[in-house]
C-alpha positions as CSV (number, residue, x, y, z in Angstrom):
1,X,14.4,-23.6,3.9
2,X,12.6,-24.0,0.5
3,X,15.6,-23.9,-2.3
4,X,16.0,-20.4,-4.0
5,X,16.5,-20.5,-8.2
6,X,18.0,-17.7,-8.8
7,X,18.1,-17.5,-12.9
8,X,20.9,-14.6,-14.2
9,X,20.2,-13.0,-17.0
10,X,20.8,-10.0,-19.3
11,X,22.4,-9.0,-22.4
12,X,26.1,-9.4,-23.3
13,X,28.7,-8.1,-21.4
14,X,26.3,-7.7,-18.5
15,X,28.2,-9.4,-15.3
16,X,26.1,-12.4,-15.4
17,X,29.1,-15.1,-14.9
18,X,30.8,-12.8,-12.5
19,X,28.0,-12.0,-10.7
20,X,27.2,-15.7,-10.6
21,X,30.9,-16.4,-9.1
22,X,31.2,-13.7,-6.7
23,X,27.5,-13.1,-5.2
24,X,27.5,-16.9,-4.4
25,X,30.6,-16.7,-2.3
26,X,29.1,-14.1,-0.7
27,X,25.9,-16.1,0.1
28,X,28.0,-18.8,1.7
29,X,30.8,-16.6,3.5
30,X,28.8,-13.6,4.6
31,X,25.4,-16.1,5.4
32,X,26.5,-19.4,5.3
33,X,24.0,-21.1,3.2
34,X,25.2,-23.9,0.7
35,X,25.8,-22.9,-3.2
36,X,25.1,-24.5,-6.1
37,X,26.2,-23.3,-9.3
38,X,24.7,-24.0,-13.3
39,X,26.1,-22.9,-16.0
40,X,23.5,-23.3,-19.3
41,X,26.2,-21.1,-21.8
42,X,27.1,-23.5,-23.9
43,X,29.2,-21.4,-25.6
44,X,30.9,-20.9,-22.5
45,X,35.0,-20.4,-23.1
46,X,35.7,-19.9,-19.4
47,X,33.7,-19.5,-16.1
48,X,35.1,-17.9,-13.6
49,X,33.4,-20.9,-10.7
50,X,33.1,-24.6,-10.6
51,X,29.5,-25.3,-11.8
52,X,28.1,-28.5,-9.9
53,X,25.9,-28.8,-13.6
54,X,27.4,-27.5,-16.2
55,X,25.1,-27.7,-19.8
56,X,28.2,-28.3,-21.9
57,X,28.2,-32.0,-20.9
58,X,25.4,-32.3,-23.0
59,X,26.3,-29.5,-26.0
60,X,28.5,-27.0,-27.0
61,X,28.3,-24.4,-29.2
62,X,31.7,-25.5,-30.8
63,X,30.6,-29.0,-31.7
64,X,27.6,-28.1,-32.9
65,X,28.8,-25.9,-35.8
66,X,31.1,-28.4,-36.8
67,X,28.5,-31.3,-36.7
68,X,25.6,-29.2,-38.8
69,X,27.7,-26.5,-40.3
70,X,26.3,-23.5,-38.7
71,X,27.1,-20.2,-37.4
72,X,28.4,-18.7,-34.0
73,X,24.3,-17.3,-33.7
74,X,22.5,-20.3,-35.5
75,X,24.5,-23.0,-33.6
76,X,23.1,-21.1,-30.6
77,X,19.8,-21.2,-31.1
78,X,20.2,-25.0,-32.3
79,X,21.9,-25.4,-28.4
80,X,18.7,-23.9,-27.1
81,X,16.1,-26.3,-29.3
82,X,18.8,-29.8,-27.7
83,X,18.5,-28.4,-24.2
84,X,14.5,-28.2,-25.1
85,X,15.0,-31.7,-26.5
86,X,16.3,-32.6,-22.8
87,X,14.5,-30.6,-20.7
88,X,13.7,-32.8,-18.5
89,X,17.1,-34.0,-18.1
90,X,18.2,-30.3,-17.2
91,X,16.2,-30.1,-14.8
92,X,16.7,-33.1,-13.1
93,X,20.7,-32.4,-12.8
94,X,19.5,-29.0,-11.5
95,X,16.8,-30.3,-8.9
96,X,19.2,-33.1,-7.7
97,X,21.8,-30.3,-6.5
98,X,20.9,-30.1,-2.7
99,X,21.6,-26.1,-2.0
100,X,19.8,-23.4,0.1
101,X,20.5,-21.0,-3.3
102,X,21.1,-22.4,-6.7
103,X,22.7,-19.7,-9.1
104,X,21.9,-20.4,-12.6
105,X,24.1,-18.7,-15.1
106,X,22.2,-18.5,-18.3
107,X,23.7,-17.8,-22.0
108,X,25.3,-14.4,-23.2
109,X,23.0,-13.6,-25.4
110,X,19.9,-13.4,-23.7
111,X,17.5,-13.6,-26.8
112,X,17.7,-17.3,-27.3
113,X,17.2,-18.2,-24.1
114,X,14.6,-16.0,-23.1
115,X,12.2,-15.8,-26.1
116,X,12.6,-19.6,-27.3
117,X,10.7,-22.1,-25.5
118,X,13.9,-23.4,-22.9
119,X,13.6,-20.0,-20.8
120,X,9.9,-20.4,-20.1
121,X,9.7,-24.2,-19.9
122,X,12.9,-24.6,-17.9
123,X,11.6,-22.0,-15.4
124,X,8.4,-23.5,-15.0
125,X,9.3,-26.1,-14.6
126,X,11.9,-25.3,-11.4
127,X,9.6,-23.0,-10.1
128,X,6.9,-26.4,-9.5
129,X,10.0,-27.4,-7.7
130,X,11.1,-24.4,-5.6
131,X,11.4,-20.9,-5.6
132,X,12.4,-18.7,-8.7
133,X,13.5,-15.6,-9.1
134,X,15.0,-13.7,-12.2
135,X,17.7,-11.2,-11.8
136,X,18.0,-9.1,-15.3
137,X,21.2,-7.4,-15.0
138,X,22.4,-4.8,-17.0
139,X,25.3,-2.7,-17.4
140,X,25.1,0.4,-16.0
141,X,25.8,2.4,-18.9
142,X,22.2,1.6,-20.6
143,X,21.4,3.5,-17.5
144,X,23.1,6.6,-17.7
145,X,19.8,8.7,-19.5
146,X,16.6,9.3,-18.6
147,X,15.4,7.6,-21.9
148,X,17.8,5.0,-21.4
149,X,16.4,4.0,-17.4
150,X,13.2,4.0,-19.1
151,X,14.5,1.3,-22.0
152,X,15.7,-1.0,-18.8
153,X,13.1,-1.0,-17.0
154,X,11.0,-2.0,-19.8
155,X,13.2,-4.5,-20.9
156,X,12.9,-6.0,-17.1
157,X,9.2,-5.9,-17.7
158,X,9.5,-8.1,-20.8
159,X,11.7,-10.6,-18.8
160,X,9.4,-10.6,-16.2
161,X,5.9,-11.7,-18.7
162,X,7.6,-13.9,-20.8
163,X,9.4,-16.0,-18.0
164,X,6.5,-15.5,-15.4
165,X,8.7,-15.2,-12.6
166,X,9.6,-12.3,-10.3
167,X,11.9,-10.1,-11.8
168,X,14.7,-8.2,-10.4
169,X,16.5,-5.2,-12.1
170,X,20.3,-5.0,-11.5
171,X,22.2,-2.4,-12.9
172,X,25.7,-3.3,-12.3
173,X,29.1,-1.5,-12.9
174,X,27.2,1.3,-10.6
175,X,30.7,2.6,-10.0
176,X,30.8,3.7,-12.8
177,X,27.5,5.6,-13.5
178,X,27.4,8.9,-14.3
179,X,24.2,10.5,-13.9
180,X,22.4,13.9,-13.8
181,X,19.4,12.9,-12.6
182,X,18.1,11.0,-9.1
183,X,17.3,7.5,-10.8
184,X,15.7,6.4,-7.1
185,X,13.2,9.9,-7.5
186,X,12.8,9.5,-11.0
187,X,11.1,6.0,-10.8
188,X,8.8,6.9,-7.5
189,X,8.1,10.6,-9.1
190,X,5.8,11.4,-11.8
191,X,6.3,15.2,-11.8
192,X,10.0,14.6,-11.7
193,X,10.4,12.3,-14.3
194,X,8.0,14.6,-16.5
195,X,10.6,17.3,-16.3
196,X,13.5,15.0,-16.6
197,X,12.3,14.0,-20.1
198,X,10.9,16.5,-21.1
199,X,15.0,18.1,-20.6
200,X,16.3,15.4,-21.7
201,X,14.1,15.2,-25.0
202,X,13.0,17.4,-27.7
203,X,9.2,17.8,-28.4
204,X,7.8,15.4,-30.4
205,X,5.7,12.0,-30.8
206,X,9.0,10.0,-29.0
207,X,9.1,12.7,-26.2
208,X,5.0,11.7,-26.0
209,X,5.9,7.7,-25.9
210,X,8.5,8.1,-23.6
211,X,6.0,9.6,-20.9
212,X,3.3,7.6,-21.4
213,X,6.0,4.5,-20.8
214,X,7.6,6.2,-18.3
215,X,4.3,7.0,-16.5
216,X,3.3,3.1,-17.3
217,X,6.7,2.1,-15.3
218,X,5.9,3.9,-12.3
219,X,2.7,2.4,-12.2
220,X,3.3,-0.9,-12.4
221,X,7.5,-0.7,-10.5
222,X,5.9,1.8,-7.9
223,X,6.2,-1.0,-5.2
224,X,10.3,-2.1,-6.3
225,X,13.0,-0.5,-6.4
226,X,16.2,-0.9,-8.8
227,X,19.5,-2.1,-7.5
228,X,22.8,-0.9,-8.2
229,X,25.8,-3.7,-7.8
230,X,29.5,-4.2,-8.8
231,X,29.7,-7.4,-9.3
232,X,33.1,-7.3,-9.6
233,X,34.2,-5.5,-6.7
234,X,31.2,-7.3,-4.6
235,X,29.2,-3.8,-3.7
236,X,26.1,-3.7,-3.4
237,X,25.1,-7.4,-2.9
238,X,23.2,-7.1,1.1
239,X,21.0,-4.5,-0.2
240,X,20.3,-7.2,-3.1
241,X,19.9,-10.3,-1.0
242,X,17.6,-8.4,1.0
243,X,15.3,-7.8,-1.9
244,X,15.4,-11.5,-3.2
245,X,14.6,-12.2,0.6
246,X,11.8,-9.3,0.3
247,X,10.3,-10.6,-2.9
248,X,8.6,-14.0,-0.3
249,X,7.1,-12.1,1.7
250,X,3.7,-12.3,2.9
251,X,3.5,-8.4,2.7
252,X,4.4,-8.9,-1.1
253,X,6.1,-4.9,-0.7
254,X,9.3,-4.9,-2.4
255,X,10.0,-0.8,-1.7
């Protein structure tokens, strides 16, 4: 079996270190496959699993605000330029972990890693190596409008072109979602989703954008479909192993 990167992101508050932690036990209990963990937070306070590479051996947030006197956010984005420094480095800890699934946790905020040159690069680079797949998770809640759906799935979309990887969209805390409105027929169903916004929003030139990007999202997402996890109660996770197994096939349909 060809090694699976599996590269968590999303804003935040998200789930990204939980899901991390508790979709990897499930891996190995529920399939048996071996686990490797990465954490590349290197503001990281606590994780809630053991990585087997952990980014902070090589910088941390803390000491790099008190070594060039910066900010919580600049010291962040300096983190992200030093693990660009040592790219290759990174990715040779990473490669030499010997897993079926490596789960690689990436920073809470999502912007430095993802629109700096280390989220590209790093993935790349892993993916000449093996298998990659993004999972952008999101909290539920971003979910729980029409126009809001339409905002994550657009925001998956962005992951997806600038890290050139498949991309997977995850809303988790689904437990606790709180909709009017069928997200699965609203994603597959023009008509529908022309009524849902058009109840949702007043008339207008938004109302018009919205449409035009909601009709674009169908368009392009008309072969996925979203999944809804709890990462912290550990729902939802064989429907979204069986997409990440999905997203290799041959067939290339994800629905």
């Amino acid at each position: 079996m060809v090694t699976i990167n599996l590269v968590i992101l999303g804003p935040a508050g998200s789930g990204k270190s939980t899901l991390t932690a508790n979709f990897g036990k499930w891996i190995q209990k529920e399939l048996g496959f071996k686990v490797s963990y990465v954490n590349l937070d290197p503001g990281a306070e606590y994780l809630p699993y053991r990585p087997d590479y952990d980014i902070r051996s090589l910088v941390t947030v803390k000491e790099v605000m008190k070594r060039e006197k910066l900010g919580p956010n600049g010291a962040i984005i300096r983190c992200m330029d030093i693990m660009m420094e040592n790219i290759d480095k990174v990715v040779k800890k990473i490669s030499g972990l010997k897993s079926d699934y490596r789960l690689i946790d990436t920073p809470g905020q999502m912007e430095p890693f993802t629109f700096r040159r280390i989220g590209p690069e790093l993935v790349s680079k892993l993916s000449d190596l093996g298998s990659v797949i993004s999972l952008f998770l999101v909290d539920s809640v971003l979910a729980s409008s029409v126009t809001g759906l339409i905002v994550v799935e657009l925001m998956g979309l962005v992951v997806q072109l600038r890290l050139l990887a498949p991309t997977l969209i995850i809303l988790n805390k689904a437990d606790l979602l709180r909709v009017s409105f069928d997200i699965e027929k609203l994603l597959t169903d023009p008509e529908y989703l022309t009524k849902a916004l058009n109840k949702d929003m007043k008339e207008g030139l938004i109302n018009d954008l919205m449409l035009f990007l909601g009709e674009a999202i169908l368009q392009y997402f008309q072969a996925s479909r979203l999944i809804k996890i709890s990462a912290k109660e550990c729902k939802g996770f064989e429907a979204l192993y069986d997409l990440i197994h999905e997203t290799f096939c041959t067939c290339g349909d994800l629905t």
